[in-house]
PDB file of N, H, CA, C and O in Angstrom:
ATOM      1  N   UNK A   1     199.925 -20.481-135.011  1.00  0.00           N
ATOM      2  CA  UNK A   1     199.901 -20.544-136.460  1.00  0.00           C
ATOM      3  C   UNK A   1     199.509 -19.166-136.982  1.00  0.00           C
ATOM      4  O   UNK A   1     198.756 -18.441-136.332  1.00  0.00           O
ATOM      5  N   UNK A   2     199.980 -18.837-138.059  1.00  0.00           N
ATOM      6  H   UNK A   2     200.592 -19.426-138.587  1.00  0.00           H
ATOM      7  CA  UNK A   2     200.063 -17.231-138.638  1.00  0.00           C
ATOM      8  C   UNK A   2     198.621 -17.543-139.523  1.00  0.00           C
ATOM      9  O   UNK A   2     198.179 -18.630-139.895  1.00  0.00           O
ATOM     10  N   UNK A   3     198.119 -16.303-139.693  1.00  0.00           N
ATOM     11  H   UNK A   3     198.478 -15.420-139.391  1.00  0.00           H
ATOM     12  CA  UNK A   3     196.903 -16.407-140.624  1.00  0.00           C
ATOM     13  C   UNK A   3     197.548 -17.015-141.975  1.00  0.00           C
ATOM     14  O   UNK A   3     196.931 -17.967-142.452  1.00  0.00           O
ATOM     15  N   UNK A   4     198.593 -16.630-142.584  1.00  0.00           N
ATOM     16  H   UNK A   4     199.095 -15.856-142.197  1.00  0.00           H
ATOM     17  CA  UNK A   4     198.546 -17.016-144.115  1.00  0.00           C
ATOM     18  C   UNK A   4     199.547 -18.520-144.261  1.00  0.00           C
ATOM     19  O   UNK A   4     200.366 -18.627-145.174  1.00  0.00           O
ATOM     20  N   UNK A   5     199.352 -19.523-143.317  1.00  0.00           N
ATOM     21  H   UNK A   5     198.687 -19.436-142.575  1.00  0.00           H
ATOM     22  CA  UNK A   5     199.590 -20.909-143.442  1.00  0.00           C
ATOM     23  C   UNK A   5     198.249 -21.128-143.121  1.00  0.00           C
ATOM     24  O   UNK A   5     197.582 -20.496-142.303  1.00  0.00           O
ATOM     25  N   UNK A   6     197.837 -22.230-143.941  1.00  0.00           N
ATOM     26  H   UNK A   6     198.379 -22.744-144.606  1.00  0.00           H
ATOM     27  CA  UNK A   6     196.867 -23.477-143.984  1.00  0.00           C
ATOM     28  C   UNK A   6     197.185 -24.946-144.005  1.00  0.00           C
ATOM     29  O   UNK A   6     197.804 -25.574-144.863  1.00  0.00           O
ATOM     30  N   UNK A   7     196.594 -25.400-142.798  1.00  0.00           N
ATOM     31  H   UNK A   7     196.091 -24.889-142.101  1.00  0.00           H
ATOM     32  CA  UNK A   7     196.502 -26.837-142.554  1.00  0.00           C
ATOM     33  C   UNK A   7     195.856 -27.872-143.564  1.00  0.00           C
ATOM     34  O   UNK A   7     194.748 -27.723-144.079  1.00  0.00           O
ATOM     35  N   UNK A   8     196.445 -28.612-143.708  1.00  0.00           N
ATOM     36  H   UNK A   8     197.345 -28.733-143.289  1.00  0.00           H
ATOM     37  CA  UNK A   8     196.099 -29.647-144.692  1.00  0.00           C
ATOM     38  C   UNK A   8     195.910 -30.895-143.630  1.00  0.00           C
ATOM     39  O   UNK A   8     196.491 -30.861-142.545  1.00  0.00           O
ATOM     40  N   UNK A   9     195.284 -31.713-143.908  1.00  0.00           N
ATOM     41  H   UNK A   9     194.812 -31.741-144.789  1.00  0.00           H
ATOM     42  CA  UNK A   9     194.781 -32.823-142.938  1.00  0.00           C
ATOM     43  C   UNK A   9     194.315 -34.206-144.063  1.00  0.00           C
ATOM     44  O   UNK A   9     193.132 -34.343-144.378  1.00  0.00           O
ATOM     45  N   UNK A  10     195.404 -35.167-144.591  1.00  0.00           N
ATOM     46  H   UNK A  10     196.365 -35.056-144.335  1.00  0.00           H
ATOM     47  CA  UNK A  10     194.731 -36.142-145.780  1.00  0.00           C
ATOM     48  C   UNK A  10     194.658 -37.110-144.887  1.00  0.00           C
ATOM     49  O   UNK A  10     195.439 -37.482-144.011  1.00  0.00           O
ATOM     50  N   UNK A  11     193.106 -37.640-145.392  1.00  0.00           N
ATOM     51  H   UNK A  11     192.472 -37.338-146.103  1.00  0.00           H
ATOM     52  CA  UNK A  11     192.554 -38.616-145.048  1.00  0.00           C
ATOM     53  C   UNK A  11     192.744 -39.465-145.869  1.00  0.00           C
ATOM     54  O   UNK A  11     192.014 -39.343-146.852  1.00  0.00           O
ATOM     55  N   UNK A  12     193.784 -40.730-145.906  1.00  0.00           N
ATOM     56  H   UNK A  12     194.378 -40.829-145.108  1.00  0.00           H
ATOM     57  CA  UNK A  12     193.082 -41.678-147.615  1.00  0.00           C
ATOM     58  C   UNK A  12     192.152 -42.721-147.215  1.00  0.00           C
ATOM     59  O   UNK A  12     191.868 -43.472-148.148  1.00  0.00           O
ATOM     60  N   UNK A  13     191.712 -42.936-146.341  1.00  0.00           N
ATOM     61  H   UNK A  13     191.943 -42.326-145.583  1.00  0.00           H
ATOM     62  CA  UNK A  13     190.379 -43.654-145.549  1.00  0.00           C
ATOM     63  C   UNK A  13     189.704 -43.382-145.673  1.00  0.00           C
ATOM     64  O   UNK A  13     188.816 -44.234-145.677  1.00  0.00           O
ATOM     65  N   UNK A  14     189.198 -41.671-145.967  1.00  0.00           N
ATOM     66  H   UNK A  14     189.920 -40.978-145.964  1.00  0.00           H
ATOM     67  CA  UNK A  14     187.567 -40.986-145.481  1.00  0.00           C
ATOM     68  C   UNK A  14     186.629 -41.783-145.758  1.00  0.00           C
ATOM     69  O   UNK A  14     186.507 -42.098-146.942  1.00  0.00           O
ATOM     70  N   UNK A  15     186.171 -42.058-145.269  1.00  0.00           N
ATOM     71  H   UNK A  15     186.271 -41.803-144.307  1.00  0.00           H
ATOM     72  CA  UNK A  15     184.444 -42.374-145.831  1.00  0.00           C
ATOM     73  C   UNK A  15     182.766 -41.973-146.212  1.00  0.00           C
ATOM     74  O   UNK A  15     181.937 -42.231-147.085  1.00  0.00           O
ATOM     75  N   UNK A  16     182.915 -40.929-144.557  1.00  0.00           N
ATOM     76  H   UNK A  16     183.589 -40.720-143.848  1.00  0.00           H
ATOM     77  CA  UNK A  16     181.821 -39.318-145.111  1.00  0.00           C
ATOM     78  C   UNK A  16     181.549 -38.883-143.994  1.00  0.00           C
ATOM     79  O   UNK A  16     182.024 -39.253-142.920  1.00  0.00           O
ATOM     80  N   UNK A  17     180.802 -38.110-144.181  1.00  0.00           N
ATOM     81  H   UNK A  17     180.416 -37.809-145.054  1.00  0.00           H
ATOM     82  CA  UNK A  17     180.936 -36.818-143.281  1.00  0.00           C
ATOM     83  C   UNK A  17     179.633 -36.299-142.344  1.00  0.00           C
ATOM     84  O   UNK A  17     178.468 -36.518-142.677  1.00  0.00           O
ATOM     85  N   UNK A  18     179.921 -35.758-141.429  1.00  0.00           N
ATOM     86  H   UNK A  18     180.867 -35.580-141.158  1.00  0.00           H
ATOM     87  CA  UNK A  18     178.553 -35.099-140.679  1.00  0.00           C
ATOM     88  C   UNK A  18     179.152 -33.599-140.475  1.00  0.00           C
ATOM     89  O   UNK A  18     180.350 -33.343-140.353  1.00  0.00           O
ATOM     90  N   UNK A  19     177.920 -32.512-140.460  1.00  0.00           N
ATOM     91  H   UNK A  19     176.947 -32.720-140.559  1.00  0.00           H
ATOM     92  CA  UNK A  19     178.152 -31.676-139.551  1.00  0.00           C
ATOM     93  C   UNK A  19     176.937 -31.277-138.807  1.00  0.00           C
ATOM     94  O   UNK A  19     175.832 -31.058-139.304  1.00  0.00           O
ATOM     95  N   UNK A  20     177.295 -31.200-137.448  1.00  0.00           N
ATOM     96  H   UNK A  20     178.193 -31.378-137.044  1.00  0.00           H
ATOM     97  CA  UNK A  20     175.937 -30.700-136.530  1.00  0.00           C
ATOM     98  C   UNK A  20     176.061 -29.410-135.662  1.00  0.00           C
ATOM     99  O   UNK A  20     176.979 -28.870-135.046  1.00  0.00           O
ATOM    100  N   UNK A  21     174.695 -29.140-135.888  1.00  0.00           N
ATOM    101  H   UNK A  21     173.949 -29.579-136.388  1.00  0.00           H
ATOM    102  CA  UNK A  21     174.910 -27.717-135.115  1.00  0.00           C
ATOM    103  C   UNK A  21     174.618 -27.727-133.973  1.00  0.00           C
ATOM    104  O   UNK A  21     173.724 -28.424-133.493  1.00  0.00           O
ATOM    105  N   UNK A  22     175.353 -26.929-133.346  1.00  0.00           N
ATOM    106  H   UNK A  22     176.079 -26.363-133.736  1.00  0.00           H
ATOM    107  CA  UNK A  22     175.749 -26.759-131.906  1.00  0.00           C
ATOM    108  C   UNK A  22     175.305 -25.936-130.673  1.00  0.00           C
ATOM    109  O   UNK A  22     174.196 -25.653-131.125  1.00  0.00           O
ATOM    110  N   UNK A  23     175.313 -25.640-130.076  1.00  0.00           N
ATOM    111  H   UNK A  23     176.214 -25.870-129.708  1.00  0.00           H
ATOM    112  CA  UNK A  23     174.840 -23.967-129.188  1.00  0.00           C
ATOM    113  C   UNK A  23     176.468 -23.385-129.305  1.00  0.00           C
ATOM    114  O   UNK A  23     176.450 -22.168-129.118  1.00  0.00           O
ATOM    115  N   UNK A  24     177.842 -23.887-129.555  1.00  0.00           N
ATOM    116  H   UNK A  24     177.856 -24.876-129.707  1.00  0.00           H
ATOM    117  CA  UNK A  24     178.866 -23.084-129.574  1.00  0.00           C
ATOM    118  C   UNK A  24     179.523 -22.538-131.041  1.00  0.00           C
ATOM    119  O   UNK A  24     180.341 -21.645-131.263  1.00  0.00           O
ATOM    120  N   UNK A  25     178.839 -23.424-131.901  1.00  0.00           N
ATOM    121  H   UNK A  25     178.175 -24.150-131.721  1.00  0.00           H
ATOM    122  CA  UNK A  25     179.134 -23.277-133.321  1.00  0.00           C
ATOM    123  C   UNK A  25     178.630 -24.526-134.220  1.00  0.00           C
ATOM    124  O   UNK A  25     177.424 -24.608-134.456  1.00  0.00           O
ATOM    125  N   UNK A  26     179.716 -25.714-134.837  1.00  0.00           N
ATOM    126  H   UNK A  26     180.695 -25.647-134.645  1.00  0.00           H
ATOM    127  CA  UNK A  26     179.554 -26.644-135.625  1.00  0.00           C
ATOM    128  C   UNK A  26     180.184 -28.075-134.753  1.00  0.00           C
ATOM    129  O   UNK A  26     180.670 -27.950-133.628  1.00  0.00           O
ATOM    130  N   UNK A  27     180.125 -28.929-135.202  1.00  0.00           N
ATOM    131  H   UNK A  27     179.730 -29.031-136.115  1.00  0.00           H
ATOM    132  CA  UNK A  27     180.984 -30.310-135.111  1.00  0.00           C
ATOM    133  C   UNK A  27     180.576 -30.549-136.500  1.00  0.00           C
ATOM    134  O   UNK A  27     179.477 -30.505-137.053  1.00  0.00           O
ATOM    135  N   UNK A  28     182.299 -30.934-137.100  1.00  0.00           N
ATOM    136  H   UNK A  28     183.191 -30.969-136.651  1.00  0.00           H
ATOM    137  CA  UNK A  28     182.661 -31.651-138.093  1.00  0.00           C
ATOM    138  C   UNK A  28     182.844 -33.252-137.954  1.00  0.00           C
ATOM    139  O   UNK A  28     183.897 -33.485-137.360  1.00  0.00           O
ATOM    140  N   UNK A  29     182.093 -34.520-138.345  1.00  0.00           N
ATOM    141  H   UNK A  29     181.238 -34.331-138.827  1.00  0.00           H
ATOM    142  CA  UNK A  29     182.613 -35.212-137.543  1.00  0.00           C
ATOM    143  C   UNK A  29     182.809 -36.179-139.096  1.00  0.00           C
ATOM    144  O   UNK A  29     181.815 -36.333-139.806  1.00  0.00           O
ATOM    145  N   UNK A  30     184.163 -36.783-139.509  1.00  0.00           N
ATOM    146  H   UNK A  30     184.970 -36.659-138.932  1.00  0.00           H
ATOM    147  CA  UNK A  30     184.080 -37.588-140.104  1.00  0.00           C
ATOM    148  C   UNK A  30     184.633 -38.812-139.778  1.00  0.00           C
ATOM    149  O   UNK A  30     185.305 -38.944-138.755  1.00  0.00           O
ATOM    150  N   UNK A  31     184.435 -39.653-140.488  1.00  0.00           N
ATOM    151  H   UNK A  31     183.889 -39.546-141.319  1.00  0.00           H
ATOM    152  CA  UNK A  31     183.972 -41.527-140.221  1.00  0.00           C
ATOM    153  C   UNK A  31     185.059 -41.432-141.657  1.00  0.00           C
ATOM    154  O   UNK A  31     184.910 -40.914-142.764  1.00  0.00           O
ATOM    155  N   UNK A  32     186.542 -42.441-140.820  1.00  0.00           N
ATOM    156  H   UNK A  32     186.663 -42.861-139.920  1.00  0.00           H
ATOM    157  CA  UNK A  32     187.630 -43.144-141.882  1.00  0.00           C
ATOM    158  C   UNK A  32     187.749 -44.611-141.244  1.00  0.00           C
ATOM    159  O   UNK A  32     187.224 -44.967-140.190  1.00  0.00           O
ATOM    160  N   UNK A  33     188.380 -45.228-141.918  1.00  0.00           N
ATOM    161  H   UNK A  33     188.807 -44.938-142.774  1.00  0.00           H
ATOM    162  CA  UNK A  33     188.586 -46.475-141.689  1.00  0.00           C
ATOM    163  C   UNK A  33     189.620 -47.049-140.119  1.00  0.00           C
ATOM    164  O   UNK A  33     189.667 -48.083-139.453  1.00  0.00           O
ATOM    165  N   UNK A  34     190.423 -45.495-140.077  1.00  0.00           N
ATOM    166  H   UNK A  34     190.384 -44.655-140.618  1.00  0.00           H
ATOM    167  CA  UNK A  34     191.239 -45.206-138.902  1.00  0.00           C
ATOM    168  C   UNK A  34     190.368 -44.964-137.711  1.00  0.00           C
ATOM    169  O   UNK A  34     190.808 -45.038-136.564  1.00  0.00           O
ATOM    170  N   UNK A  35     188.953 -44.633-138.036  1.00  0.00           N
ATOM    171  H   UNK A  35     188.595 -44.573-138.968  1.00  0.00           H
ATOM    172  CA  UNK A  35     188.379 -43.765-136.989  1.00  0.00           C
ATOM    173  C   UNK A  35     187.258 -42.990-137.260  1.00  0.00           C
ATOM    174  O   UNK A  35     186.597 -43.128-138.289  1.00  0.00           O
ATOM    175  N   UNK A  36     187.019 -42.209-136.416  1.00  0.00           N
ATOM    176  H   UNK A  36     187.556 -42.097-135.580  1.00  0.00           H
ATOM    177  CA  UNK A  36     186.389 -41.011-136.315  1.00  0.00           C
ATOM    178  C   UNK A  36     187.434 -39.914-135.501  1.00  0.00           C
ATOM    179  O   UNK A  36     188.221 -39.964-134.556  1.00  0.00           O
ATOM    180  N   UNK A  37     186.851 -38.725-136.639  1.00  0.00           N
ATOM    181  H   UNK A  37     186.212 -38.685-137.407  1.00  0.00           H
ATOM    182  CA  UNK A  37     187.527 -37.420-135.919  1.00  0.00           C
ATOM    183  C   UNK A  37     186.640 -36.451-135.576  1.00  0.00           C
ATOM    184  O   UNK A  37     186.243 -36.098-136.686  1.00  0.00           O
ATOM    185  N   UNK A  38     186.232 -35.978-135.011  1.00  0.00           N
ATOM    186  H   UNK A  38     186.555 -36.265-134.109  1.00  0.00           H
ATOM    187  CA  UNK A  38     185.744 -34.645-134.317  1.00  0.00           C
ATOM    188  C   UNK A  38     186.192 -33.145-134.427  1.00  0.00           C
ATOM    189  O   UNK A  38     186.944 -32.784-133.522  1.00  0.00           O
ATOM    190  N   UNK A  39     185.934 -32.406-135.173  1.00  0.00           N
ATOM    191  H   UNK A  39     185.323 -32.700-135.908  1.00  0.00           H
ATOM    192  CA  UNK A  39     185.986 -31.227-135.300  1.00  0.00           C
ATOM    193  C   UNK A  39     185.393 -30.156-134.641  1.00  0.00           C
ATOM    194  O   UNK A  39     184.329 -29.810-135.155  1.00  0.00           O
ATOM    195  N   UNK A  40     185.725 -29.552-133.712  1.00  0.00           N
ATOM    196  H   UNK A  40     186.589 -29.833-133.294  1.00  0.00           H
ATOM    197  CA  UNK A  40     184.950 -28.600-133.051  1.00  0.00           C
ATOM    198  C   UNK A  40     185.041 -27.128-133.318  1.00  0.00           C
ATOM    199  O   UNK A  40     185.971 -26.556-132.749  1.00  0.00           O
ATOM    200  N   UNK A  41     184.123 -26.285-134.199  1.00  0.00           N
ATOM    201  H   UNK A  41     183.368 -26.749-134.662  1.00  0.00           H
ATOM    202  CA  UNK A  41     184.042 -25.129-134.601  1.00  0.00           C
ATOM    203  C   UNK A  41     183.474 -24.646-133.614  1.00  0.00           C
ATOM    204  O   UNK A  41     182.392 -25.157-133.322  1.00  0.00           O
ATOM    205  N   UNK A  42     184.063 -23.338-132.630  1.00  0.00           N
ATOM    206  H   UNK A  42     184.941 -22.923-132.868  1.00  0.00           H
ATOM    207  CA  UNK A  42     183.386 -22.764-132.104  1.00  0.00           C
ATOM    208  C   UNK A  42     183.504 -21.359-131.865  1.00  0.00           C
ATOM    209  O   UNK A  42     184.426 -21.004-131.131  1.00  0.00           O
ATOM    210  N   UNK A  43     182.457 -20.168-132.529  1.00  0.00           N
ATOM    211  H   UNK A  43     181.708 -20.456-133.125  1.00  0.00           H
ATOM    212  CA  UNK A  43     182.590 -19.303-132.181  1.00  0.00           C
ATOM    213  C   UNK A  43     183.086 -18.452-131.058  1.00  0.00           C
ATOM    214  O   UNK A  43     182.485 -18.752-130.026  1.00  0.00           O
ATOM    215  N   UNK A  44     184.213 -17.227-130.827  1.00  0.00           N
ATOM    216  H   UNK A  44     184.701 -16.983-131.665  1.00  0.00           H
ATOM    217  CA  UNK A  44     184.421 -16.761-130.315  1.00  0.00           C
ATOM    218  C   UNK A  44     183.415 -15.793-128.974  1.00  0.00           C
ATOM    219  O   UNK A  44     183.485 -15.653-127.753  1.00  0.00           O
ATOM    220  N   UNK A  45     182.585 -15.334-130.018  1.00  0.00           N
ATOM    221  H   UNK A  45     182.528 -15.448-131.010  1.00  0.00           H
ATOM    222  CA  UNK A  45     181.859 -14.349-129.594  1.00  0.00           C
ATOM    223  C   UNK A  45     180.168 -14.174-129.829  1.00  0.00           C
ATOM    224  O   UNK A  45     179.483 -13.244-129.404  1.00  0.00           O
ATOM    225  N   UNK A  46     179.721 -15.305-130.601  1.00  0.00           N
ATOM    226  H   UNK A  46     180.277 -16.061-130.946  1.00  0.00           H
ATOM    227  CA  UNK A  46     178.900 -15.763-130.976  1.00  0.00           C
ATOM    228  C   UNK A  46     178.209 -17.129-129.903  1.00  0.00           C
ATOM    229  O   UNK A  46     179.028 -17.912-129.421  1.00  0.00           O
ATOM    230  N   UNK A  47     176.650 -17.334-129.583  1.00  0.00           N
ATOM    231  H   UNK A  47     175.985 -16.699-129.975  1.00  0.00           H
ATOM    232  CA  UNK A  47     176.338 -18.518-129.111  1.00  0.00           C
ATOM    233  C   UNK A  47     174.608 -18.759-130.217  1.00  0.00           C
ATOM    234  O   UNK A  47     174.095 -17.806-130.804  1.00  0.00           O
ATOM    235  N   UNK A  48     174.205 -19.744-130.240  1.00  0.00           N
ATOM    236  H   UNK A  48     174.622 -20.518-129.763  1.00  0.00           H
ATOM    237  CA  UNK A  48     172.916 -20.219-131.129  1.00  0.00           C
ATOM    238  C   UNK A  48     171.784 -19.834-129.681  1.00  0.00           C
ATOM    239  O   UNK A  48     172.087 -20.428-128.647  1.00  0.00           O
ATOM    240  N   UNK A  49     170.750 -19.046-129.622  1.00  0.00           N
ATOM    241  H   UNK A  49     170.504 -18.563-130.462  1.00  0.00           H
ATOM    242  CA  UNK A  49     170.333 -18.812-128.564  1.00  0.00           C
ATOM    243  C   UNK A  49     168.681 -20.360-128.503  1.00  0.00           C
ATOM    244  O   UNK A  49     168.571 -21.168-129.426  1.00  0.00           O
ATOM    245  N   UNK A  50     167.994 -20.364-127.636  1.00  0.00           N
ATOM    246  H   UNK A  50     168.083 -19.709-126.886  1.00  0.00           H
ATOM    247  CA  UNK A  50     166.930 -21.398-127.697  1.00  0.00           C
ATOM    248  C   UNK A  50     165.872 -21.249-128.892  1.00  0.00           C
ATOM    249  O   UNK A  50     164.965 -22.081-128.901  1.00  0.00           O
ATOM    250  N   UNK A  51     165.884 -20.602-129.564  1.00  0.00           N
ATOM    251  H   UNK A  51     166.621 -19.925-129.557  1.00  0.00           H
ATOM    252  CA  UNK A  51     165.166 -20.460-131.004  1.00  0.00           C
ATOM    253  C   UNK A  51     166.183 -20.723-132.040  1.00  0.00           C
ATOM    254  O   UNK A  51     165.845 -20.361-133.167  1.00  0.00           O
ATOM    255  N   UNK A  52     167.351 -21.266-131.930  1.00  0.00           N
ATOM    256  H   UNK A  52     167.626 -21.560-131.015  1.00  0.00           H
ATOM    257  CA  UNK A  52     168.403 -21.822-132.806  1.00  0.00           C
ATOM    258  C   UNK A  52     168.698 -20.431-133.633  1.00  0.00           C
ATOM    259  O   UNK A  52     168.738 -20.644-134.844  1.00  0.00           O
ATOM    260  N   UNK A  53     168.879 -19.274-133.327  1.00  0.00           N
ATOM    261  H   UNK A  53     168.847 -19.100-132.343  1.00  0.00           H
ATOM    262  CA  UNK A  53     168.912 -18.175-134.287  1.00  0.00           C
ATOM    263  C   UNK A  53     170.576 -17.768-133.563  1.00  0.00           C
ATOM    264  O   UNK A  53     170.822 -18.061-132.393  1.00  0.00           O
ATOM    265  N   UNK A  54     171.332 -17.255-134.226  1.00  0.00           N
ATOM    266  H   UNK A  54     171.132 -17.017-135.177  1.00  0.00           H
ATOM    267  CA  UNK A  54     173.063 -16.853-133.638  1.00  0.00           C
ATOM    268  C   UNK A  54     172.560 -15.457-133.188  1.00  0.00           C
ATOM    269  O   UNK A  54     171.675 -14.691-133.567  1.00  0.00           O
ATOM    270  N   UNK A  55     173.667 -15.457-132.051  1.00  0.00           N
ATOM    271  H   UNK A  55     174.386 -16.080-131.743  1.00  0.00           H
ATOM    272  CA  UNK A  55     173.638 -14.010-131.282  1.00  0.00           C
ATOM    273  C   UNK A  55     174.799 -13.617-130.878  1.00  0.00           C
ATOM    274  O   UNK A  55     175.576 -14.571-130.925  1.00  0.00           O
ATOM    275  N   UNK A  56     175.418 -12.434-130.409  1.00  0.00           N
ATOM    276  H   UNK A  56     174.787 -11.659-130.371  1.00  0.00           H
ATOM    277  CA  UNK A  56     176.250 -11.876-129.830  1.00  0.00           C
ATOM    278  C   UNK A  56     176.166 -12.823-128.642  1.00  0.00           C
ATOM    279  O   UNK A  56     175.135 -13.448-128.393  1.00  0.00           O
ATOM    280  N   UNK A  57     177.401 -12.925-127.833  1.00  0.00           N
ATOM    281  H   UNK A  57     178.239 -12.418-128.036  1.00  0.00           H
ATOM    282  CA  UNK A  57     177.156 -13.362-126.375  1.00  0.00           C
ATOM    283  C   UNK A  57     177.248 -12.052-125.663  1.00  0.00           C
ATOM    284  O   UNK A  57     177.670 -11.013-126.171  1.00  0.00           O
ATOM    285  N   UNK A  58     176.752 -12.216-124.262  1.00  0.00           N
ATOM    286  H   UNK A  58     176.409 -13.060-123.849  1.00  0.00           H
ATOM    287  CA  UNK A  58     177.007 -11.159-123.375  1.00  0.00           C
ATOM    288  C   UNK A  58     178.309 -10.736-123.503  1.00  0.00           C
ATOM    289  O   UNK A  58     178.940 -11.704-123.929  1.00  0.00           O
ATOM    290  N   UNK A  59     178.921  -9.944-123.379  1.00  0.00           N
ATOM    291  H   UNK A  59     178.409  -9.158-123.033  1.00  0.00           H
ATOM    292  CA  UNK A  59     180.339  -9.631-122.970  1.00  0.00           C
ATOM    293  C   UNK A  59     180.815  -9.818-122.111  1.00  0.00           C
ATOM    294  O   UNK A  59     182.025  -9.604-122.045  1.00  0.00           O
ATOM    295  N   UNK A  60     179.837 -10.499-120.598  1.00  0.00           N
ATOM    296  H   UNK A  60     178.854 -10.673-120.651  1.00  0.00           H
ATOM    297  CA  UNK A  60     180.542 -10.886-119.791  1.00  0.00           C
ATOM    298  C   UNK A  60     180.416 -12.300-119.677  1.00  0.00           C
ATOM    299  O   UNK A  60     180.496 -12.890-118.600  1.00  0.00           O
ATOM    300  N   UNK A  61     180.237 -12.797-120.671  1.00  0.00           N
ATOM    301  H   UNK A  61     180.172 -12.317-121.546  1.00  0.00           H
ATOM    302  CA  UNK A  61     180.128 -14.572-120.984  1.00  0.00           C
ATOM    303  C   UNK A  61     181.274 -14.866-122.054  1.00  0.00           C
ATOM    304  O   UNK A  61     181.492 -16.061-122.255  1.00  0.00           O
ATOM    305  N   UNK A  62     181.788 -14.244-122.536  1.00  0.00           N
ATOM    306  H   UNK A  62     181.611 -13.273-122.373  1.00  0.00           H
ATOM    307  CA  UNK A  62     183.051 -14.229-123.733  1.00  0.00           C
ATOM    308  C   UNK A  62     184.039 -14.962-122.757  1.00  0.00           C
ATOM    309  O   UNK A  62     184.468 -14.578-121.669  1.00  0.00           O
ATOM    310  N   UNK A  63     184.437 -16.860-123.885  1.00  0.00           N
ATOM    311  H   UNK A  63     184.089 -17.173-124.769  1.00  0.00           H
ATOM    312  CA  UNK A  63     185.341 -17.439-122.919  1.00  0.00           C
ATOM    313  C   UNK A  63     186.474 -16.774-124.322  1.00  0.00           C
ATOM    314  O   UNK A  63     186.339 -16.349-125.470  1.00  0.00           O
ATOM    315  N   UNK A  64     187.674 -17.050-123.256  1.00  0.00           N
ATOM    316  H   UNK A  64     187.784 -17.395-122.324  1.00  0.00           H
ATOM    317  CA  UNK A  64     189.249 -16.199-123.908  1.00  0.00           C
ATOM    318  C   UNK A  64     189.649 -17.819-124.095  1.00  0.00           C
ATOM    319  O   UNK A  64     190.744 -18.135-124.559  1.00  0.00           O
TER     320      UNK A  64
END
């Protein structure tokens, strides 16, 4: 997908929403009548270190 298209995703079920933080980034998780979906945001190059604060990762820990 090219940077200047955006995904659209309609829910006419939704019902509401979570997001939790992660050690790789976010989970989006919302609750429809279809389901639950799972969203997984995860930084490239970024990890949440054990004091929950974001960091660079090593450079030799960078997954491709």
């Amino acid at each position: 997908m090219s940077r200047e298209e955006d995904t659209i995703i309609s829910l006419p079920s939704y019902r509401q929403h979570w997001i939790h933080t992660k050690p790789y980034g976010h989970d989006i998780v919302i609750w429809a009548d279809t389901g639950k979906i799972t969203i997984q945001c995860k930084w490239p190059d970024m990890e949440r270190s054990n004091n929950n604060r974001v960091k660079r990762k090593d450079s030799s820990k960078v997954d491709l």
